[in-house]
Backbone as XML, in Angstrom:
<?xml version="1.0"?>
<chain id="A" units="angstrom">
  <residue number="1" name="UNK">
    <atom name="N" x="0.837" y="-1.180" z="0.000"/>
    <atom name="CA" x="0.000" y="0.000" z="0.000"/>
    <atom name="C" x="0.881" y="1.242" z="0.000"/>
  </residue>
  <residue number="2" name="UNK">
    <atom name="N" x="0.089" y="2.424" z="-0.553"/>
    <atom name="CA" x="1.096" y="3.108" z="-0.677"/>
    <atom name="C" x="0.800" y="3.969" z="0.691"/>
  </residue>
  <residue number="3" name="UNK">
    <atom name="N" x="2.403" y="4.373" z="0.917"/>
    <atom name="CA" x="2.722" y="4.921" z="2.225"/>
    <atom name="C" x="2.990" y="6.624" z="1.732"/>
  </residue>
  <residue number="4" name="UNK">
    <atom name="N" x="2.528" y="7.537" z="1.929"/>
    <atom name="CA" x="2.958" y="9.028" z="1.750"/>
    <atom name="C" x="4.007" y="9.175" z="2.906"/>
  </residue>
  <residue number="5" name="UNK">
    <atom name="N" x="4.292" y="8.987" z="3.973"/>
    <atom name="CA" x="5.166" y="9.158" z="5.704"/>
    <atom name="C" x="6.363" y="8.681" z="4.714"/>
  </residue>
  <residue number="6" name="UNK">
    <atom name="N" x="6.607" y="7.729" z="4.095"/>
    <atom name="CA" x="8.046" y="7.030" z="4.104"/>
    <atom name="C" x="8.576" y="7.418" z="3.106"/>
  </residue>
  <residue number="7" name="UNK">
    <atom name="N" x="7.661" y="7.892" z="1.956"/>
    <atom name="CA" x="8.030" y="8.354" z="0.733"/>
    <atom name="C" x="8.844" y="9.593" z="1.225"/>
  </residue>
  <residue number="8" name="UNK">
    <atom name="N" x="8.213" y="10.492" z="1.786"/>
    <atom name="CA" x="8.650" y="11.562" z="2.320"/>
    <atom name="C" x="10.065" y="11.574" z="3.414"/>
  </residue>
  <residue number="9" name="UNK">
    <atom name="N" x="10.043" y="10.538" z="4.286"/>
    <atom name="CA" x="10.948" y="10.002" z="4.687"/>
    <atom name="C" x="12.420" y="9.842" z="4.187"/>
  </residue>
  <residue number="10" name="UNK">
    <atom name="N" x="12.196" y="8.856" z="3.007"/>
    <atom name="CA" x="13.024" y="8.754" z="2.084"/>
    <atom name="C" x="14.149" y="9.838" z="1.277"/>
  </residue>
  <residue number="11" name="UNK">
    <atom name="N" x="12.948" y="10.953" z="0.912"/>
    <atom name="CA" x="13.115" y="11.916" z="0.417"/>
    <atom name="C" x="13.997" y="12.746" z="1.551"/>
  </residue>
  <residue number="12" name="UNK">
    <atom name="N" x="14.168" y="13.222" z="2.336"/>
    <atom name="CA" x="14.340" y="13.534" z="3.066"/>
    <atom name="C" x="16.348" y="13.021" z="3.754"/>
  </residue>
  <residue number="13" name="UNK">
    <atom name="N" x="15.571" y="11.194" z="3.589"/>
    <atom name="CA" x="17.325" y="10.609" z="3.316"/>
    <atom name="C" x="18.252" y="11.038" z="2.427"/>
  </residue>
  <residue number="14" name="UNK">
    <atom name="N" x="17.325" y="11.323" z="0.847"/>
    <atom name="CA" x="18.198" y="11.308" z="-0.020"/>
    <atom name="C" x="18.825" y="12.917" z="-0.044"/>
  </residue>
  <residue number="15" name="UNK">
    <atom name="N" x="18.005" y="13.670" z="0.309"/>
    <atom name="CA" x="18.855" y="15.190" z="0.471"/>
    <atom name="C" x="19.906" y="14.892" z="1.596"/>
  </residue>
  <residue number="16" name="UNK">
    <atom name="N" x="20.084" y="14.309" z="2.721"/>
    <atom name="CA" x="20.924" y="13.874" z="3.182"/>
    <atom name="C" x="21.735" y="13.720" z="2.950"/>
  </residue>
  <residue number="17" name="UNK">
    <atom name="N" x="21.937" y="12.478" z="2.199"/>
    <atom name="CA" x="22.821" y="11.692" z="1.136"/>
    <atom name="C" x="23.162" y="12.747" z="0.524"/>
  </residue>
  <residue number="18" name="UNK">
    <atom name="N" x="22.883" y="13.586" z="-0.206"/>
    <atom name="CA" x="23.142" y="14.476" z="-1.681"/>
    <atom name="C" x="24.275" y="15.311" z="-0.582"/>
  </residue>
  <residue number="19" name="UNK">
    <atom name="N" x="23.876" y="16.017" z="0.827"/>
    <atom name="CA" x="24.124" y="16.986" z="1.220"/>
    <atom name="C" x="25.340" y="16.752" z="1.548"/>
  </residue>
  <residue number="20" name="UNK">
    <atom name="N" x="25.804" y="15.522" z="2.078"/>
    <atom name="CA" x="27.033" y="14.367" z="2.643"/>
    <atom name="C" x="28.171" y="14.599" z="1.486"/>
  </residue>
  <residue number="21" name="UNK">
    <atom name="N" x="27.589" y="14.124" z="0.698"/>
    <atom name="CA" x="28.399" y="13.837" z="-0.629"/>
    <atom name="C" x="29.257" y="15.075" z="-0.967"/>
  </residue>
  <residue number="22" name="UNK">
    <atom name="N" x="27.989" y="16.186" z="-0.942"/>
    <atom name="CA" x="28.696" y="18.075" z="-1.318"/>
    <atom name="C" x="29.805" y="18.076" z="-0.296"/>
  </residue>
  <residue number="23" name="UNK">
    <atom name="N" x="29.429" y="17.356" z="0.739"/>
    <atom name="CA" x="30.432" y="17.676" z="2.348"/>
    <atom name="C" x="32.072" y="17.044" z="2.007"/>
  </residue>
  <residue number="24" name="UNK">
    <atom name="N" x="31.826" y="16.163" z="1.665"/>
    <atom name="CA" x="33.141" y="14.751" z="1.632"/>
    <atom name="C" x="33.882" y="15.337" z="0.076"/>
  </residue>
  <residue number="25" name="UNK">
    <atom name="N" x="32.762" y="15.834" z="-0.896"/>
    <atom name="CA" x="33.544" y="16.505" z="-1.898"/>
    <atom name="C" x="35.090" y="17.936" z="-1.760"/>
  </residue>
  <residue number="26" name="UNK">
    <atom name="N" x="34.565" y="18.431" z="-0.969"/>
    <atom name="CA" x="35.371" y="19.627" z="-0.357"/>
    <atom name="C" x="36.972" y="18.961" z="0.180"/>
  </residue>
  <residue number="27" name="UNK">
    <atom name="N" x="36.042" y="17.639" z="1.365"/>
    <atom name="CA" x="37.523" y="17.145" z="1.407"/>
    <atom name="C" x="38.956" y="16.879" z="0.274"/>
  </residue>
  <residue number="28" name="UNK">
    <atom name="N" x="39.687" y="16.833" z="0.578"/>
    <atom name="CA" x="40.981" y="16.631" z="-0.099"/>
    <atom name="C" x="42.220" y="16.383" z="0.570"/>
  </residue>
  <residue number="29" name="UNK">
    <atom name="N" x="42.745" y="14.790" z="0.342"/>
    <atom name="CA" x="43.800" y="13.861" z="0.890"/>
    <atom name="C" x="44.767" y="13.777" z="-0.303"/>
  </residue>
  <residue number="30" name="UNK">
    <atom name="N" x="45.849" y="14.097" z="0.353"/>
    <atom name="CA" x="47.341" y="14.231" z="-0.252"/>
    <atom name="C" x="48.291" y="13.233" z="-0.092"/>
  </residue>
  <residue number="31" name="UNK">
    <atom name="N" x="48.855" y="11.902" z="-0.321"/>
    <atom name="CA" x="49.296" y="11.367" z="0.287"/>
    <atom name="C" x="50.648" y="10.679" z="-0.885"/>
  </residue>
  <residue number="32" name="UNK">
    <atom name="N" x="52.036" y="10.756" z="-0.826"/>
    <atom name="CA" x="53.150" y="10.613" z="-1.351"/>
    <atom name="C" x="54.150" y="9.981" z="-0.383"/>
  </residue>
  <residue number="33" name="UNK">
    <atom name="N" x="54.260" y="8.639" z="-1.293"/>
    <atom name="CA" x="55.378" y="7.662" z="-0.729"/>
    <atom name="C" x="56.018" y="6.798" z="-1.867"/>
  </residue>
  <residue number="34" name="UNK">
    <atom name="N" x="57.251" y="7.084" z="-1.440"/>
    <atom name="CA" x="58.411" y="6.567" z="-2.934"/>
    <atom name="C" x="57.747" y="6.377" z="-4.115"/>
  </residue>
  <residue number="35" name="UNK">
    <atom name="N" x="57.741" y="7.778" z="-4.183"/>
    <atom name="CA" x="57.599" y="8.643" z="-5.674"/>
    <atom name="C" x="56.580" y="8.805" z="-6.038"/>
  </residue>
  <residue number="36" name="UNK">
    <atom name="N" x="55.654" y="7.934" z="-5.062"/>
    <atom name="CA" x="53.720" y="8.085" z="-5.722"/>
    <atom name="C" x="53.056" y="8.799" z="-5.029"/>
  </residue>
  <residue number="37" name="UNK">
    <atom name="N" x="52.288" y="9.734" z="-5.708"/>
    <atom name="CA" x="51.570" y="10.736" z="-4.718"/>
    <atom name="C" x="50.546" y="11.077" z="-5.649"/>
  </residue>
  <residue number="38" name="UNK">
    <atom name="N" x="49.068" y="10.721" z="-4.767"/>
    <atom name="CA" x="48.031" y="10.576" z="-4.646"/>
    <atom name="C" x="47.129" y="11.617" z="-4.539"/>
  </residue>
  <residue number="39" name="UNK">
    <atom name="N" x="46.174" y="12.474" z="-5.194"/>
    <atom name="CA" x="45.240" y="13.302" z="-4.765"/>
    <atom name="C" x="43.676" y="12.729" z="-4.913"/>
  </residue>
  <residue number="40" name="UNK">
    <atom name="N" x="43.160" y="12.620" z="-3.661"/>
    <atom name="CA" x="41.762" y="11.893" z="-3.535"/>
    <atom name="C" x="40.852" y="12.802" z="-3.210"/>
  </residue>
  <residue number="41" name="UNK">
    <atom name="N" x="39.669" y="13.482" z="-3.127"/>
    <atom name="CA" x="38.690" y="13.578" z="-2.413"/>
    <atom name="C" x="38.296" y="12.951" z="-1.102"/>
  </residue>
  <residue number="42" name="UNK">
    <atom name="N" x="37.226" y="13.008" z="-0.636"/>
    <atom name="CA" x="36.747" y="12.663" z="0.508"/>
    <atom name="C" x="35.543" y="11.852" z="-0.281"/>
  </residue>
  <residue number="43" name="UNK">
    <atom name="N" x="34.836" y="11.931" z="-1.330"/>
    <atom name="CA" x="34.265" y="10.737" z="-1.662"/>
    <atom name="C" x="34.834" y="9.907" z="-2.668"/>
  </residue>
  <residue number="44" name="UNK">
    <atom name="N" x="36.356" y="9.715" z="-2.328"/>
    <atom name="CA" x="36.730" y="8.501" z="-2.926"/>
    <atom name="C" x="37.596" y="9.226" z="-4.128"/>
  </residue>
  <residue number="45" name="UNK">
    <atom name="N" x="37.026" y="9.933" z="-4.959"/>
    <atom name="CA" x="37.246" y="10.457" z="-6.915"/>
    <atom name="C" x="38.744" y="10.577" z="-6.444"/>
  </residue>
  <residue number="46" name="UNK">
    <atom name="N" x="39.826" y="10.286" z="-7.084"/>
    <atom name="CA" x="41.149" y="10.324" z="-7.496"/>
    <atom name="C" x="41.024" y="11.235" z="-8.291"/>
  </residue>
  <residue number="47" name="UNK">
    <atom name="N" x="42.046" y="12.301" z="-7.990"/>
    <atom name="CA" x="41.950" y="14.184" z="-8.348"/>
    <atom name="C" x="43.022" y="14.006" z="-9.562"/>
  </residue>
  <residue number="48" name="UNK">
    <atom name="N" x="44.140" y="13.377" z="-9.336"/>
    <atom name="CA" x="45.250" y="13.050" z="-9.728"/>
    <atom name="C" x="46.165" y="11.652" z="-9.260"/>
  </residue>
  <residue number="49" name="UNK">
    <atom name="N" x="47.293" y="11.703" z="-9.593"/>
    <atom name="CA" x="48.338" y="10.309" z="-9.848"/>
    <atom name="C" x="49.594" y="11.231" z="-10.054"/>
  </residue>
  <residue number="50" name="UNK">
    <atom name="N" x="50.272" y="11.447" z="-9.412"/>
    <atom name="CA" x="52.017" y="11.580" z="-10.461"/>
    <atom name="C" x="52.832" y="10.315" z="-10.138"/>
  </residue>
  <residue number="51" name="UNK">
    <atom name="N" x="53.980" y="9.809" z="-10.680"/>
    <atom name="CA" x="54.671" y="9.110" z="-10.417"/>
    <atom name="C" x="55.900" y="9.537" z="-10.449"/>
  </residue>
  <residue number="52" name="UNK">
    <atom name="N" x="56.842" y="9.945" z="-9.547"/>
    <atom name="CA" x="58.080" y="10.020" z="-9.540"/>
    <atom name="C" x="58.447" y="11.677" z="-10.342"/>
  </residue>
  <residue number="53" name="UNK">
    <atom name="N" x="56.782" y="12.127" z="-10.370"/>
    <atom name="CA" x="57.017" y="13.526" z="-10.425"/>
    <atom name="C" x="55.974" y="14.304" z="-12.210"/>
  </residue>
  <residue number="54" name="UNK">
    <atom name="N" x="55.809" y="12.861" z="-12.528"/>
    <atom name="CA" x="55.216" y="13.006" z="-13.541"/>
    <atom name="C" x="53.787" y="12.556" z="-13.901"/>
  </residue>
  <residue number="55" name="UNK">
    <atom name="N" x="52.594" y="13.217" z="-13.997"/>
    <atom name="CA" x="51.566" y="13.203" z="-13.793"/>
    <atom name="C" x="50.917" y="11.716" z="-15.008"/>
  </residue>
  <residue number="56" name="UNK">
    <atom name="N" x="50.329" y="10.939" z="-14.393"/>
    <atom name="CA" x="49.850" y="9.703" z="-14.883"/>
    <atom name="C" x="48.227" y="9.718" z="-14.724"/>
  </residue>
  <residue number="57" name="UNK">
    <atom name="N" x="47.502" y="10.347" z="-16.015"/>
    <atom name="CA" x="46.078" y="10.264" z="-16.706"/>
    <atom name="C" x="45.549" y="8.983" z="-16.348"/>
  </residue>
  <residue number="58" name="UNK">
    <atom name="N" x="46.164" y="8.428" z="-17.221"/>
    <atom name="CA" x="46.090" y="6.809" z="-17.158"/>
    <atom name="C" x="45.686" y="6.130" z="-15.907"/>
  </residue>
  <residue number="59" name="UNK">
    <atom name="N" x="46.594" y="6.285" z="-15.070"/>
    <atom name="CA" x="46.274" y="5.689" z="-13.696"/>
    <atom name="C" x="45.393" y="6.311" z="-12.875"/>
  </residue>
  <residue number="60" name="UNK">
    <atom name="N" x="45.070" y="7.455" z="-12.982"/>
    <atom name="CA" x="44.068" y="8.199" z="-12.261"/>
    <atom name="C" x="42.437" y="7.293" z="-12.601"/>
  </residue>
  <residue number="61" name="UNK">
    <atom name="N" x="42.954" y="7.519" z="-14.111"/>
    <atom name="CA" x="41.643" y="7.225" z="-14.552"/>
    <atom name="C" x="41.140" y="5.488" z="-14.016"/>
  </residue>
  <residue number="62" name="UNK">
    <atom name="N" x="41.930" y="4.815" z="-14.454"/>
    <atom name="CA" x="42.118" y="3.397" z="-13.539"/>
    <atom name="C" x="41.148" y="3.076" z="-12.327"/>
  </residue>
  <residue number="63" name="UNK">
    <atom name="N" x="42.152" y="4.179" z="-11.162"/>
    <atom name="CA" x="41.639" y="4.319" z="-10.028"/>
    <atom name="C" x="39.891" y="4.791" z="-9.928"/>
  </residue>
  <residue number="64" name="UNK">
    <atom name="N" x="40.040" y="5.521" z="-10.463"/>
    <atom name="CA" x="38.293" y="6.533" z="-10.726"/>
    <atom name="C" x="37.826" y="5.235" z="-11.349"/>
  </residue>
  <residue number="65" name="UNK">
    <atom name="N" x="37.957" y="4.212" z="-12.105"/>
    <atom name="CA" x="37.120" y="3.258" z="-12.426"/>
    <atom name="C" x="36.986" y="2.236" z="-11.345"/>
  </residue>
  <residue number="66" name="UNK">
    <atom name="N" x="38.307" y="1.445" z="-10.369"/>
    <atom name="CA" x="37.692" y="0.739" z="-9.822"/>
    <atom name="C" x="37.349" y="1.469" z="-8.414"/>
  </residue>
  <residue number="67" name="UNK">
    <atom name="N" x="37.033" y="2.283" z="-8.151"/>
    <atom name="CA" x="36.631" y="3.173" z="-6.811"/>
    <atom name="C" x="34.906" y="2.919" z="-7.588"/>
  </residue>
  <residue number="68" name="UNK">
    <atom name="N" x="34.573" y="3.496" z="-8.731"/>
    <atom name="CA" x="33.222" y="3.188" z="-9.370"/>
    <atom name="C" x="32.723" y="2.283" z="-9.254"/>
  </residue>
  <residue number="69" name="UNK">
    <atom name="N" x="33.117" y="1.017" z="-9.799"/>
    <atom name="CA" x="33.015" y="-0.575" z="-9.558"/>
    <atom name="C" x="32.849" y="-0.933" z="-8.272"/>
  </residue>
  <residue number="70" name="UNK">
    <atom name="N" x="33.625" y="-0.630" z="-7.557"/>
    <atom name="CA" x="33.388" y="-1.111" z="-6.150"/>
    <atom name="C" x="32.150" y="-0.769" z="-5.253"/>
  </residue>
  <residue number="71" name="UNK">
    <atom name="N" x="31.787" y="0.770" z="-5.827"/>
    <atom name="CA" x="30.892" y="1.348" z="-5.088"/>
    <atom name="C" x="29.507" y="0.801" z="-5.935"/>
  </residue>
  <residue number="72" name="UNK">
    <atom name="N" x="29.445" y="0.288" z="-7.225"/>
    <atom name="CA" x="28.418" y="-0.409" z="-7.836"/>
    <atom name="C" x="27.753" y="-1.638" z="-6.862"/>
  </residue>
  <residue number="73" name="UNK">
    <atom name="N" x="29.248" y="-2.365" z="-7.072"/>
    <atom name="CA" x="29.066" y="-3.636" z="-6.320"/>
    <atom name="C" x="28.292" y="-3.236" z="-4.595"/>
  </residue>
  <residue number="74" name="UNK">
    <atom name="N" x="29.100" y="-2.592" z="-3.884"/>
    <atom name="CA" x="28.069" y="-2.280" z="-2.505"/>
    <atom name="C" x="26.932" y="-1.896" z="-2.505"/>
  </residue>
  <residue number="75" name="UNK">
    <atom name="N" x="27.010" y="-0.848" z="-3.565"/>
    <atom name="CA" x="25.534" y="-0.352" z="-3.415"/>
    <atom name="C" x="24.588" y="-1.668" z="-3.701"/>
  </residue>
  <residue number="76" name="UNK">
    <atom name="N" x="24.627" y="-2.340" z="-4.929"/>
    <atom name="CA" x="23.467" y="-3.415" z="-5.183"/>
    <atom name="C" x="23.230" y="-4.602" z="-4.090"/>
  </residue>
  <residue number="77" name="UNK">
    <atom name="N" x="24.752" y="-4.699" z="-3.236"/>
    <atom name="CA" x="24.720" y="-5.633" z="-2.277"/>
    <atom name="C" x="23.873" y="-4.957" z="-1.171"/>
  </residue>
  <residue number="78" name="UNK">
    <atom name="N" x="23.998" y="-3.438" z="-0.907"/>
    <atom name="CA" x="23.535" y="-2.854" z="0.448"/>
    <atom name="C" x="21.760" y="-2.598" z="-0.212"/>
  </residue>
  <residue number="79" name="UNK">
    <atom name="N" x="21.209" y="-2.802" z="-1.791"/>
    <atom name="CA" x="19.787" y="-2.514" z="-1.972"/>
    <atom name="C" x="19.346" y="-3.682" z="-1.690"/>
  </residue>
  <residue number="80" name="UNK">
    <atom name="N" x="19.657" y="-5.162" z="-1.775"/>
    <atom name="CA" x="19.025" y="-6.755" z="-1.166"/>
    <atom name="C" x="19.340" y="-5.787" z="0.304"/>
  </residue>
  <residue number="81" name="UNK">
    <atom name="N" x="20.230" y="-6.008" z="0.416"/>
    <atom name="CA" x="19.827" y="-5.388" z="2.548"/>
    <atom name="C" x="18.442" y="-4.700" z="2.750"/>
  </residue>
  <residue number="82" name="UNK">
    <atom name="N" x="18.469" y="-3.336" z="2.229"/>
    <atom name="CA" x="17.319" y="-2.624" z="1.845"/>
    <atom name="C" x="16.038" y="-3.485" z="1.680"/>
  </residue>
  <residue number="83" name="UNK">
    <atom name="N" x="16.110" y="-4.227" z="0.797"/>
    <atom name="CA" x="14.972" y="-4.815" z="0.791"/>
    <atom name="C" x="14.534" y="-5.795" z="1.459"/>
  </residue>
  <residue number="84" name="UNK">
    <atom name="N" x="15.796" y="-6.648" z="2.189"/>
    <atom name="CA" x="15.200" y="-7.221" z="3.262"/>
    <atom name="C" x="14.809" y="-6.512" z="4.619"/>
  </residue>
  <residue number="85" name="UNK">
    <atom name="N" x="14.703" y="-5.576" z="5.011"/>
    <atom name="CA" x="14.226" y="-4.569" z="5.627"/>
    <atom name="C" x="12.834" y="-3.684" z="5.352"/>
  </residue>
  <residue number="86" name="UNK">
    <atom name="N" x="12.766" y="-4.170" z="4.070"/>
    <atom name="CA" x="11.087" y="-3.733" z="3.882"/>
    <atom name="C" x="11.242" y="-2.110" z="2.802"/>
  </residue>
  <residue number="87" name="UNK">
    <atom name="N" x="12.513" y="-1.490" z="2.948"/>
    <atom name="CA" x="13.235" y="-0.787" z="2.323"/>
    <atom name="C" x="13.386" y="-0.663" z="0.762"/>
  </residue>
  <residue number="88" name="UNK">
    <atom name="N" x="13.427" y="-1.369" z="0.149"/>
    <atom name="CA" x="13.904" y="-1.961" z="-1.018"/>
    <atom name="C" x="12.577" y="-0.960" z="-2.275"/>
  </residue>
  <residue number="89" name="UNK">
    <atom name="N" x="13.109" y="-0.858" z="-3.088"/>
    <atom name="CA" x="12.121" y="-0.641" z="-4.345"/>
    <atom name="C" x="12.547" y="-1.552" z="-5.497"/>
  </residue>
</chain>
């Protein structure tokens, strides 16, 4: 049956979610060890790659794919959660 409370509810999560995301975007992690140095966000996105001083597209892009993949894979694993919770669409 349809519920108007949860819909709204929901809604409510997902500006959440949206608002989180703007939050963790701002972040920015720097991190360089024998010769590799890393620029990440706070939700994950790989900013950059240099290696040994020289900036690597390639590998950034890499990274930005399996950071994507991974977060595919959880999410569809965490929507069965969802739906065993009554959650689920």
């Amino acid at each position: 049956m349809f519920n108007p409370g949860k819909i709204k509810d929901l809604y409510n999560l997902k500006k959440q979610a949206d608002e989180m995301k703007r939050e963790m975007e701002k972040i920015v992690v720097e991190v360089e060890e024998k010769g590799v140095k890393i620029v990440m966000q706070g939700d994950q996105k790989v900013v950059s790659v240099m290696v040994d001083g020289e900036d690597s597209p390639k590998l950034k892009d890499v990274f930005n794919k399996a950071v994507k993949e991974s977060q595919k894979k959880t999410a569809k694993k965490m929507q069965g959660r969802l739906s065993d919770l009554g959650l689920g669409f």
